[in-house]
N, C-alpha and C positions, 0 to 999 in steps of 0.2 A: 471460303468455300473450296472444297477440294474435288478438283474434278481432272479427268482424264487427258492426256493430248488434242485431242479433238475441242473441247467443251465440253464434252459429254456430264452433265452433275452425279457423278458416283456417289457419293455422300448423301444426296438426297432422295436418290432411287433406293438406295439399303434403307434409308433410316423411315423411308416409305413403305417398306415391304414390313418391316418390324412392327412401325404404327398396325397396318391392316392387320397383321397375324394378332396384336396384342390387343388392340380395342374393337374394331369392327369386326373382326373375326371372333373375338368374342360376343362380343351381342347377336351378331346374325345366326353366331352358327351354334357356340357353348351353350348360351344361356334358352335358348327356343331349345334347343334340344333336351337339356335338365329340365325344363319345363312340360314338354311334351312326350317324349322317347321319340319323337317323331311318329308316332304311332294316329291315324288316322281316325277320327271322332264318329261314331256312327253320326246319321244326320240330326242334329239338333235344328242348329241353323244352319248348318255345311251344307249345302245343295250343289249342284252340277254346276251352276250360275255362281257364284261365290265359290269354289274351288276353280273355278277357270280364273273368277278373275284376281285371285290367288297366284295363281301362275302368272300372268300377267304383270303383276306388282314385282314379284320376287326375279322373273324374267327381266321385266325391262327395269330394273331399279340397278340390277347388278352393270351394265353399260356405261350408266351414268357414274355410278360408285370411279370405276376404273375412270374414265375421263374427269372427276373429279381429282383424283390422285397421279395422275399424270400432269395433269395442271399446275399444280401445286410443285409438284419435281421440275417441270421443262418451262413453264412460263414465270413464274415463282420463284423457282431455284433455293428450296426448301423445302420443308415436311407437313402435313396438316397437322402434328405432332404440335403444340404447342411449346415445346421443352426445344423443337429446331424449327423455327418460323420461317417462313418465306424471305427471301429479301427484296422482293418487289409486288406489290400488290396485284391478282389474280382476280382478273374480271373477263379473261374468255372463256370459250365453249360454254356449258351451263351457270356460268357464273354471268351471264347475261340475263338470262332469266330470274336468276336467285339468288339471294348470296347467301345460302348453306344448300344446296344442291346434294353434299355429301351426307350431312344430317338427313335432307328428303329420302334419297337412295336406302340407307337405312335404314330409315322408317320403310318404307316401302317393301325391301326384303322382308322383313320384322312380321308386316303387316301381310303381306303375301304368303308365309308359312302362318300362320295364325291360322286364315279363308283355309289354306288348303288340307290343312289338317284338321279344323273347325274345333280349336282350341283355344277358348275363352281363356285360359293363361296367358299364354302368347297374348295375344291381343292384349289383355292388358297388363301386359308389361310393354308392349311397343307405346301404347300411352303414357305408362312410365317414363319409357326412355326418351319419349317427344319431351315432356315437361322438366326431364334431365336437359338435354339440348339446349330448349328454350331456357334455362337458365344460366346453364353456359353461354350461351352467346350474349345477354340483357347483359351479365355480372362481370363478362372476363374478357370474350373476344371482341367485340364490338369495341370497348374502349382502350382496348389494346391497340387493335385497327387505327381507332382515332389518331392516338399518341402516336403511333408507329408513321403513320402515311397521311395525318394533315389531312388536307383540303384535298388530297387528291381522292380519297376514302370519305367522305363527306360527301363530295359530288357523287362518287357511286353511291351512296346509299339513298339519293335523291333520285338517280335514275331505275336503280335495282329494287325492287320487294326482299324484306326478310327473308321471309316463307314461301309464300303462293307464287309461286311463278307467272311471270305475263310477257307479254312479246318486250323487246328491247324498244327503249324511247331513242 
C-alpha cells in the first residue's frame, strides 16, 4: 500500500473517489436522473408528507454514504471497490449496526429522489438496485470476507445484521 510520509493512505483515498464518481455516482445521481429528468411528478402519490420524507432519506443517507467510504480508506486501508479491497476488516462507525451501511445509504438516496420527485421509475429501480446488492453481497462479498478474514468476519457477522440495522451487541 502506498501511502504518504505521515501514513496518510493516498492510494486508497484516490481509488475511493474514482469508486464514488464511477458506481455510486452513477446510481444516485445518472441513472434517477435518465429516469426522471428530475422533473417533479404532479401529486399521484407524491404528497407533502412523502416529499419530506424524501428529503430526509436523500439528506441523511448521503452522511452515512461519506463515513462509509472513509472507513473503508482510514480504518480499512483500501477501497469499497472490490478490484482494491481493504486490508483489514471494517467494523466501525456504521459498520456496527450493519454490514452494508453503504449499500443502505444508497438505497436511501435512490429512495429519497424517488418520494421527492414522486417517480414510480426511480422507485423501482431503487428495488432494482436493492436486489442487485443483495445479490452481490449472498454470491461475492460475503464469501470473499469469509476467505479473506476467517474467524474474525464470522464473529462479526454473528454480532452485525446484513441489512436492518440494530444497536451493537
Amino acid at each position: 500500500m502506498v501511502r504518504t510520509g505521515d501514513g496518510f493512505p493516498l492510494w486508497p483515498l484516490l481509488g475511493t473517489i474514482v469508486f464514488i464518481v464511477l458506481l455510486p455516482g452513477t446510481a444516485v445521481g445518472l441513472f434517477p436522473y435518465l429516469l426522471s429528468g428530475w422533473v417533479f411528478q404532479p401529486p399521484f402519490f407524491a404528497t407533502t408528507l412523502t416529499r419530506w420524507l424524501g428529503v430526509a432519506l436523500l439528506v441523511g443517507g448521503f452522511p452515512f454514504f461519506i463515513t462509509f467510504c472513509a472507513r473503508f480508506v482510514f480504518e480499512g486501508r483500501g477501497t469499497p471497490a472490490p478490484v482494491a479491497p481493504t486490508e483489514r476488516l471494517v467494523v466501525g462507525g456504521p459498520f456496527r449496526y450493519t454490514r452494508n451501511p453503504g449499500c443502505l445509504s444508497v438505497l436511501a438516496m435512490i429512495i429519497g429522489q424517488g418520494l421527492i420527485l414522486g417517480n414510480m421509475q426511480v422507485l423501482l429501480y431503487a428495488v432494482l438496485v436493492g436486489i442487485g446488492f443483495h445479490v452481490f453481497v449472498v454470491f461475492y462479498e460475503e464469501p470473499t470476507l469469509r476467505g479473506q478474514f476467517g474467524a474474525e468476519y464470522q464473529a462479526y457477522c454473528q454480532r452485525v445484521p446484513v441489512w436492518l440495522p440494530r444497536r451493537p451487541r
